[in-house]
Each structure stands twice: as C-alpha cells, then as structure tokens.
TIPA-761616 format. One record per residue: x, y, z of N, C-alpha, C in turn. Coordinates in steps of 0.1 Angstrom, whole numbers, padded with zeros to 4 digits. Layout:
<atoms>
ATOM n_east n_north  n_up ca_east ca_north ca_up c_east c_north  c_up
ATOM      X       Y     Z       X        Y     Z      X       Y     Z
...
</atoms>
This chain:
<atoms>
ATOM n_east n_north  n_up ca_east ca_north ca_up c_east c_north  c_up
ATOM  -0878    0328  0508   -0873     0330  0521  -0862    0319  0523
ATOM  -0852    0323  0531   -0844     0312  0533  -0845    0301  0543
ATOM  -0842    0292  0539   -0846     0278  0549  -0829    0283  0559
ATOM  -0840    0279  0573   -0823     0276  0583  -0824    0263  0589
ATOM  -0814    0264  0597   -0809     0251  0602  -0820    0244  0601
ATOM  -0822    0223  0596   -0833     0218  0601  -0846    0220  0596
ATOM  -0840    0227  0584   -0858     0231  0578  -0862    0243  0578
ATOM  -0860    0249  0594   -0869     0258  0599  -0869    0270  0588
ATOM  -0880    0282  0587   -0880     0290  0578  -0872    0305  0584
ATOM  -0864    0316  0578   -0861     0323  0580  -0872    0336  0579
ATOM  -0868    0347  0584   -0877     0361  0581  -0867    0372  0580
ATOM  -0875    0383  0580   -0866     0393  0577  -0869    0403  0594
ATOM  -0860    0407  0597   -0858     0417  0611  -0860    0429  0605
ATOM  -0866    0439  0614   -0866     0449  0612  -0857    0459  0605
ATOM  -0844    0456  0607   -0834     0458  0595  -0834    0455  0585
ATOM  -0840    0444  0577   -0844     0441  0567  -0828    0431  0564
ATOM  -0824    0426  0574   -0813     0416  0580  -0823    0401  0577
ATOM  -0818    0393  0571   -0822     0377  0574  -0821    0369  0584
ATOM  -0832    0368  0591   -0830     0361  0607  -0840    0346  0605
ATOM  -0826    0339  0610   -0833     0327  0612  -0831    0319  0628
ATOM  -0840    0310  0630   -0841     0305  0646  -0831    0296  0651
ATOM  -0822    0295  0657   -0815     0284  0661  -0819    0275  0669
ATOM  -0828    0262  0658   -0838     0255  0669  -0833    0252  0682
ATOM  -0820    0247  0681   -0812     0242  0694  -0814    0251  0706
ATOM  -0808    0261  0704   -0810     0272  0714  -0821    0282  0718
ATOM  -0828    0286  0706   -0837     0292  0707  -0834    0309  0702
ATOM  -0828    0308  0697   -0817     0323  0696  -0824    0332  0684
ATOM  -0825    0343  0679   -0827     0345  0665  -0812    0350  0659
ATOM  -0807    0341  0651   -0794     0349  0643  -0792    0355  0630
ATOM  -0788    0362  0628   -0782     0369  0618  -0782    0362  0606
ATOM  -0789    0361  0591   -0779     0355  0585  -0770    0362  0576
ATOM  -0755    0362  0577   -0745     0368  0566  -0744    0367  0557
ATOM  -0748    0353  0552   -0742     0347  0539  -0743    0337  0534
ATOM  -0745    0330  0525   -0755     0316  0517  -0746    0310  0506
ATOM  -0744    0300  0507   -0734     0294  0494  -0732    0283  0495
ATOM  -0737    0274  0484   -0739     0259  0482  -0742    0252  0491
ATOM  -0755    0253  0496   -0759     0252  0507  -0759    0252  0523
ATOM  -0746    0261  0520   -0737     0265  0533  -0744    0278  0536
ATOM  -0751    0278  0553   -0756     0290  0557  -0749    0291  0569
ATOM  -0745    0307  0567   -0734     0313  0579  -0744    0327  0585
ATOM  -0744    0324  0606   -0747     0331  0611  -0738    0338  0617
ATOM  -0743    0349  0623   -0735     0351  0633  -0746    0355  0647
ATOM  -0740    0358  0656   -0748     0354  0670  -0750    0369  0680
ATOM  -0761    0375  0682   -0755     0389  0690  -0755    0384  0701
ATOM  -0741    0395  0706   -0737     0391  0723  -0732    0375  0722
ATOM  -0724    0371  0714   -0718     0357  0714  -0705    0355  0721
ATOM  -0701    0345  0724   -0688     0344  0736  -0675    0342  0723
ATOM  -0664    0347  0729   -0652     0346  0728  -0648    0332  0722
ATOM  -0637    0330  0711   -0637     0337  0700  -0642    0343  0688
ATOM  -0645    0350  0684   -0647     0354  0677  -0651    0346  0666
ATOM  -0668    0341  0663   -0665     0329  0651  -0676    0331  0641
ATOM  -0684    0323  0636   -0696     0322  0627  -0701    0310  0629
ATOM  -0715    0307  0628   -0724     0297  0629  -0722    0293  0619
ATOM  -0721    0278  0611   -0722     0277  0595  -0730    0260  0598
ATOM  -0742    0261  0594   -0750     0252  0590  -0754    0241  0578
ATOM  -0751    0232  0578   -0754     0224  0563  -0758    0210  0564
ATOM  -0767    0209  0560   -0777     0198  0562  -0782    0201  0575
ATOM  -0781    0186  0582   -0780     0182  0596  -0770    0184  0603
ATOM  -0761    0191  0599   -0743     0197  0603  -0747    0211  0609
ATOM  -0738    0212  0621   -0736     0224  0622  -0725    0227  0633
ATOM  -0721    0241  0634   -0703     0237  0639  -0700    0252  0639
ATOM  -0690    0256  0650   -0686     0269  0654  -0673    0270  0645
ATOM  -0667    0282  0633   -0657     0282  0630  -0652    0298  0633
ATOM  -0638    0296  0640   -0628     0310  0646  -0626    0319  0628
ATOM  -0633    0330  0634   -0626     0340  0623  -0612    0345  0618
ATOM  -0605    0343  0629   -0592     0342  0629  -0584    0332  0622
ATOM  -0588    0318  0622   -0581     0308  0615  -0589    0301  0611
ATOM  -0601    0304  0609   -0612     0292  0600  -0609    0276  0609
ATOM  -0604    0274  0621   -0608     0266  0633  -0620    0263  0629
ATOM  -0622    0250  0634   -0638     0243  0634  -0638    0242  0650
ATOM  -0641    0251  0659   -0639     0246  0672  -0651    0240  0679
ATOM  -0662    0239  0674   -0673     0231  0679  -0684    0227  0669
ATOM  -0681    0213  0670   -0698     0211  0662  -0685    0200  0650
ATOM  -0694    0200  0639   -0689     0193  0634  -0698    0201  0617
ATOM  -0688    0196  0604   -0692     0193  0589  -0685    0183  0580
ATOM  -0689    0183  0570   -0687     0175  0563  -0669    0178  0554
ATOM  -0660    0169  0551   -0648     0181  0549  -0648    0189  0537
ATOM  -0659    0189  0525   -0661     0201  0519  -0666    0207  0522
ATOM  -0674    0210  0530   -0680     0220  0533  -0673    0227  0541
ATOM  -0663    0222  0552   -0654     0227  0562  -0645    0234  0551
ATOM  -0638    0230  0541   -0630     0235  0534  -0640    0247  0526
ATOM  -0649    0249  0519   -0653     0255  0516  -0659    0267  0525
ATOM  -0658    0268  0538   -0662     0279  0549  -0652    0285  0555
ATOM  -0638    0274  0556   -0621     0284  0557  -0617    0290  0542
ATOM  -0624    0289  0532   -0623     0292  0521  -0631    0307  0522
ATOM  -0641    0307  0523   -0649     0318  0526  -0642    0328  0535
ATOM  -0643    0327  0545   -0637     0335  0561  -0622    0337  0554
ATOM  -0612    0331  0549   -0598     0332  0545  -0603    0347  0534
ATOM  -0612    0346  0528   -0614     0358  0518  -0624    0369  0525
ATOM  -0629    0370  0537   -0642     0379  0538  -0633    0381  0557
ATOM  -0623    0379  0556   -0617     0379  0577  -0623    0393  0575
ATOM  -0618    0404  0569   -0615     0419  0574  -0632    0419  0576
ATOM  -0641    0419  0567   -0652     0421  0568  -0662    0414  0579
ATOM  -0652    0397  0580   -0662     0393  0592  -0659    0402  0606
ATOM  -0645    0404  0605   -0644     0410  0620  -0653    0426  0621
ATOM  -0656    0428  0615   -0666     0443  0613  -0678    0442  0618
ATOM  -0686    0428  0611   -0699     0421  0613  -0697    0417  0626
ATOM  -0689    0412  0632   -0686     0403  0641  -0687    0417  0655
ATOM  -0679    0426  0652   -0682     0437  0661  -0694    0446  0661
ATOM  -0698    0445  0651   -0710     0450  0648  -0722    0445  0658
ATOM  -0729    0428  0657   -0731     0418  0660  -0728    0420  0678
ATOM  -0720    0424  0681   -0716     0424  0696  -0721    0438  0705
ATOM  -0724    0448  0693   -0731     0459  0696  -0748    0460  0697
ATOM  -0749    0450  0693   -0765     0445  0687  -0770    0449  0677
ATOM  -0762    0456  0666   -0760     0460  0655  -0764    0448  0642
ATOM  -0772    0456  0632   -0770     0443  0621  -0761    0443  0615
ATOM  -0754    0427  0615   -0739     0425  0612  -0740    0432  0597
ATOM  -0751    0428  0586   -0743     0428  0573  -0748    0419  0569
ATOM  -0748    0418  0552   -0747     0403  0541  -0731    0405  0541
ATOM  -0726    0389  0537   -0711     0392  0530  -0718    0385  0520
ATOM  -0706    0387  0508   -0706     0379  0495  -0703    0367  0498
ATOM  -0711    0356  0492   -0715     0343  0491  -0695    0340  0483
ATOM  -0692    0328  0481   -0684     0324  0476  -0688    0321  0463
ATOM  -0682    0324  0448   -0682     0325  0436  -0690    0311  0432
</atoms>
C-alpha cells in the first residue's frame, strides 16, 4: 500500500483508485501518480487553478497545471523540478483527471516519470 503524506497509509476506493488522507485537512485524495518519492494528488471539488497536490517527505505544495507554478506550500528544488518535469509531459492528461476530479469522478493513474 502506498504511504501518503507523513506516514499515513493509503487504501484503495471503491474504484479501485488509490486514496490517501490529507492529514492537514482531513480530505481523502486521489492518488495519480508516484515517482521517486514524489506523490501527486489531486483533490475532488478543488478551487481554481487548476493544480495537483505533490508531497515529499515533510514537503508539500500546490503546483498550476498550466505552468508547473509552485503556488502554495513549498519542495525541495529537485523535486520541484522534477514535478514541472512531470506535469510539462502528462498537461493534456492532467487536465482530463483534473476535470474528471471536479465531477467527482476517479481522476486516473498517470505514468510516473521514467
């Protein structure tokens, strides 16, 4: 099972989607996508713009799908680079999840980074 933010342990949703807890908020999110110990949510019913959760370690930070923006929160700068790296290759498919996600729909896995 996957670990999320902080430890906490993930499960599987009814969709058979990977949901983990957002201790902070209390939320259950989505997970899309896993890669070098970078884990990317996304959020149903989440506010404008359009972004992804990306958690690592004790890090965690809102980045715009549109421009790989770090607009809230904070990482480390490889891992920041390696998550505009990600989103710069997976935009068309986040914005799908991302709509998806806003329907209360399971967003999706994306492919992890190589």
């Amino acid at each position: 099972m996957p670990l999320v933010a902080a430890g906490q342990r993930a499960g599987l949703g009814r969709s058979g989607v990977s949901l983990g807890t957002n201790r902070r908020e209390g939320q259950t999110l989505p997970e899309i996508s896993r890669f070098y110990g970078i884990s990317i949510y996304l959020q149903f019913s989440d506010h404008a713009p359009p972004h992804v959760h990306a958690y690592y370690a004790e890090h965690e930070a809102k980045v715009a799908i549109a421009d790989g923006t770090l607009f809230a929160g904070s990482l480390p700068p490889r891992a920041a680079r390696l998550v505009r790296e990600w989103i710069d290759a997976h935009r068309n498919e986040l914005r799908a999840a991302w709509d998806r996600a806003m329907r209360h729909e399971p967003p999706g896995r994306i492919e992890p980074l190589p």
